[in-house]
KOLFI-659162 format. One record per residue: residue number from 1; z, x, y of N, C-alpha, C, O in turn. Coordinates in steps of 0.2 Angstrom, whole numbers, plus 5000, padded with zeros to 4 digits. Atoms other than C-alpha are relative to their C-alpha. Layout:
# residues N
  nr   nz   nx   ny  caz  cax  cay   cz   cx   cy   oz   ox   oy
 NUM    Z    X    Y    Z    X    Y    Z    X    Y    Z    X    Y
...
# end
This chain:
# residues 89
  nr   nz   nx   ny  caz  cax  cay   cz   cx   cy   oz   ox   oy
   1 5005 5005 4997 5666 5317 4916 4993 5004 5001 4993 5010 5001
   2 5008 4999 4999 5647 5319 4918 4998 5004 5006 5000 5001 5011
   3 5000 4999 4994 5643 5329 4931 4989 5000 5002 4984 5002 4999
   4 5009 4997 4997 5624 5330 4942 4999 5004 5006 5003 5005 5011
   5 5003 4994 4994 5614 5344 4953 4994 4999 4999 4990 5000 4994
   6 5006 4999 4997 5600 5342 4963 4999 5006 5003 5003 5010 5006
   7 5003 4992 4998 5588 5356 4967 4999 4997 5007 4998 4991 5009
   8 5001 5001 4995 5588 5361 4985 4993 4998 5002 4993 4998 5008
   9 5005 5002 4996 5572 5356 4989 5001 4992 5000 4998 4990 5005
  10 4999 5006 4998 5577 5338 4987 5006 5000 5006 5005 4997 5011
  11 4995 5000 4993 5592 5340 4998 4999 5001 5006 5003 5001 5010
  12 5004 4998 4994 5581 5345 5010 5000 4994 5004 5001 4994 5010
  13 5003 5007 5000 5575 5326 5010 5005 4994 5002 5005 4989 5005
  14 4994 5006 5000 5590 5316 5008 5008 5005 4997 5009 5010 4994
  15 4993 4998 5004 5608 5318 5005 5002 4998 4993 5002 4992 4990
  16 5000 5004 5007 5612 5319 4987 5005 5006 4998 5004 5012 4996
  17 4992 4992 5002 5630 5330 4984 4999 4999 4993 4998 4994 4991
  18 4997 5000 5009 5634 5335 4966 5007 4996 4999 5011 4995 5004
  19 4993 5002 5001 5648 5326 4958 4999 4997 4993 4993 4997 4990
  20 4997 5002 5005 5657 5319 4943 4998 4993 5001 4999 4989 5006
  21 4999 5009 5001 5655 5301 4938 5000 4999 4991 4997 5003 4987
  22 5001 5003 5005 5659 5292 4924 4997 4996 4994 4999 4990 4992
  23 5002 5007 5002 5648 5284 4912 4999 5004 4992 5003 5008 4989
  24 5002 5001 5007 5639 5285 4894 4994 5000 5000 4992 5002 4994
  25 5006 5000 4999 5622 5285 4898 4995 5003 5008 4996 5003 5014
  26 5004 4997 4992 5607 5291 4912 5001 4995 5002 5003 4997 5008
  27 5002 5007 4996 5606 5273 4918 5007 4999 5003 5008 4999 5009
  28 4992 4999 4997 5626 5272 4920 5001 5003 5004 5004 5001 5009
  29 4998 4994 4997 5627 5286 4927 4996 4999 5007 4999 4999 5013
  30 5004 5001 4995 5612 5285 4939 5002 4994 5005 5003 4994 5011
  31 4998 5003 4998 5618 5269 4942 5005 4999 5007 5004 4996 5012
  32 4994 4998 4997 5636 5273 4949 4997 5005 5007 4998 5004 5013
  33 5003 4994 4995 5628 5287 4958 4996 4998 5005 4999 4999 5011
  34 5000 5005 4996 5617 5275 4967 5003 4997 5005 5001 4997 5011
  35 4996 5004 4995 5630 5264 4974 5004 5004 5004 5007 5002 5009
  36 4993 4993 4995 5640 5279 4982 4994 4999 5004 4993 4995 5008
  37 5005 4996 4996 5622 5288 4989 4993 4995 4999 4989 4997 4995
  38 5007 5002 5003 5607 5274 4988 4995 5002 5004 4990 4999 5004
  39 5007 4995 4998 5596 5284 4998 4996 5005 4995 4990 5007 4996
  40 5005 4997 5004 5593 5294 4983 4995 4998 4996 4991 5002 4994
  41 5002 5002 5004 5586 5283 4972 4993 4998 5003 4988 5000 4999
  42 5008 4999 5002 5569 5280 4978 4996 5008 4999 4990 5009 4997
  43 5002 4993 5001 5567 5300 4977 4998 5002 4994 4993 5005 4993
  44 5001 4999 5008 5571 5299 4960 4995 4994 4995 4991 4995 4992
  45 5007 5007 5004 5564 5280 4954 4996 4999 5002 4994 5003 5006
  46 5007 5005 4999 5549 5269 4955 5003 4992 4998 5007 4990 4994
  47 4999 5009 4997 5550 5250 4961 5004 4997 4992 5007 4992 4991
  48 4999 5004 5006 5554 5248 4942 5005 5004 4995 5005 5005 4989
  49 4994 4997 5004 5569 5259 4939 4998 5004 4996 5003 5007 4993
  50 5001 4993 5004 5559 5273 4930 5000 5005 5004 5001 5004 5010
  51 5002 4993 4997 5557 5291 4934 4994 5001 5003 4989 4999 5000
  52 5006 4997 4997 5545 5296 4945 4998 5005 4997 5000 5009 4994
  53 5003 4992 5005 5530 5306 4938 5001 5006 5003 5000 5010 4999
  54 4999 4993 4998 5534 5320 4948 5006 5003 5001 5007 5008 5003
  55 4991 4998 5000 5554 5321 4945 5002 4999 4992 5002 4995 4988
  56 4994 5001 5008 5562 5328 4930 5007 5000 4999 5011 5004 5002
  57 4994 4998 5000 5578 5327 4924 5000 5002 4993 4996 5001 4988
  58 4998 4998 5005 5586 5335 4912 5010 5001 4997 5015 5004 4999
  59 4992 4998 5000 5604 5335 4903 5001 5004 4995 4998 5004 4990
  60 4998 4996 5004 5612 5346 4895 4993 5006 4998 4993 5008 4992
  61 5006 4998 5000 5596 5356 4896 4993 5000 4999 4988 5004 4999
  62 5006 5003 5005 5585 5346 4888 4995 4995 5002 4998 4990 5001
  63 5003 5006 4998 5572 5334 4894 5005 4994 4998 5009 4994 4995
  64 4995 5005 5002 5580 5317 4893 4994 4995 4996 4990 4999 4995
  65 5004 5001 5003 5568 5305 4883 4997 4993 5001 4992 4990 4999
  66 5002 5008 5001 5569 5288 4887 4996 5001 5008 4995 5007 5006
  67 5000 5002 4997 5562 5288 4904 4999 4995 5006 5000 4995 5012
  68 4997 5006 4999 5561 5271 4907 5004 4997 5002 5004 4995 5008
  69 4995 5003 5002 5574 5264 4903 5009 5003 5000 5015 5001 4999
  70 4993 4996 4998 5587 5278 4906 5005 4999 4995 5011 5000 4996
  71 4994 5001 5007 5597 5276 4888 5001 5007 4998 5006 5008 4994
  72 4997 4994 5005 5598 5293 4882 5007 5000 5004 5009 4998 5009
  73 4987 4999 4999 5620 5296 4880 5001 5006 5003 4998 5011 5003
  74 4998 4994 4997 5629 5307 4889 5008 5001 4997 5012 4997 4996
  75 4988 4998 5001 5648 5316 4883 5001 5000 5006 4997 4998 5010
  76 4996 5001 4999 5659 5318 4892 5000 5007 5006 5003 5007 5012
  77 5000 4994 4995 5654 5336 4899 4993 5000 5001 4991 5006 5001
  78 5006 4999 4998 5635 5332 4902 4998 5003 5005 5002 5001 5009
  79 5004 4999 4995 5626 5340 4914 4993 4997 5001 4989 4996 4996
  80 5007 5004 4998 5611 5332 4923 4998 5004 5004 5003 5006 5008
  81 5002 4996 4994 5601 5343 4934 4990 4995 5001 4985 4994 4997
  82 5006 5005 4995 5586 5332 4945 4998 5006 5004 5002 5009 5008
  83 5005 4998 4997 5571 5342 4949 4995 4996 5001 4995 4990 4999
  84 5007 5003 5000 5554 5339 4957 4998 5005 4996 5001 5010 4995
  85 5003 4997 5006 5542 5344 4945 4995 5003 5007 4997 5001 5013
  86 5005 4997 4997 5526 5353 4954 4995 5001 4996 4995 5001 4990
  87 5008 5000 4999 5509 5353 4954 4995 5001 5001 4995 5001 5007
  88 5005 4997 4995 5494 5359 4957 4998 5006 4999 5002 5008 4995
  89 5000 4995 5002 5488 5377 4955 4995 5003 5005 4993 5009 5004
# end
């Protein structure tokens, strides 16, 4: 199954354990994950279900691409790792 890991500086913020879920896509995924812990999702979304500009994710190490709409696929042994992104200099 899918698994996700948030960087400690979000955990700082809210509770958001690693875990396995089931699905086929980021949106599936996010989704599930969600309904267990929905304190994270404003962390990560905006009012309209996209990523926030300052949060990246990435699976299997790769940017994800849809943003949006959260469709990029996931196998079976994805990794999802949710960063904030930084800024500023």
């Amino acid at each position: 199954m899918p698994s996700i890991e948030f960087t400690p500086n979000l955990k700082r913020h809210v509770e958001c354990p690693s875990t396995e879920l089931d699905a086929t896509s980021v949106a599936e995924f996010l989704d599930n994950y969600f309904a267990r812990w929905p304190g994270v999702r404003g962390f990560v979304l905006d009012d309209q279900g996209a990523i926030r500009q300052h949060v990246k994710i990435l699976v299997d190490g790769k940017n994800i691409r849809d943003r949006r709409k959260l469709s990029d696929a996931l196998e079976p042994s994805s990794q999802i790792h949710v960063f904030q992104a930084l800024s500023g200099g």
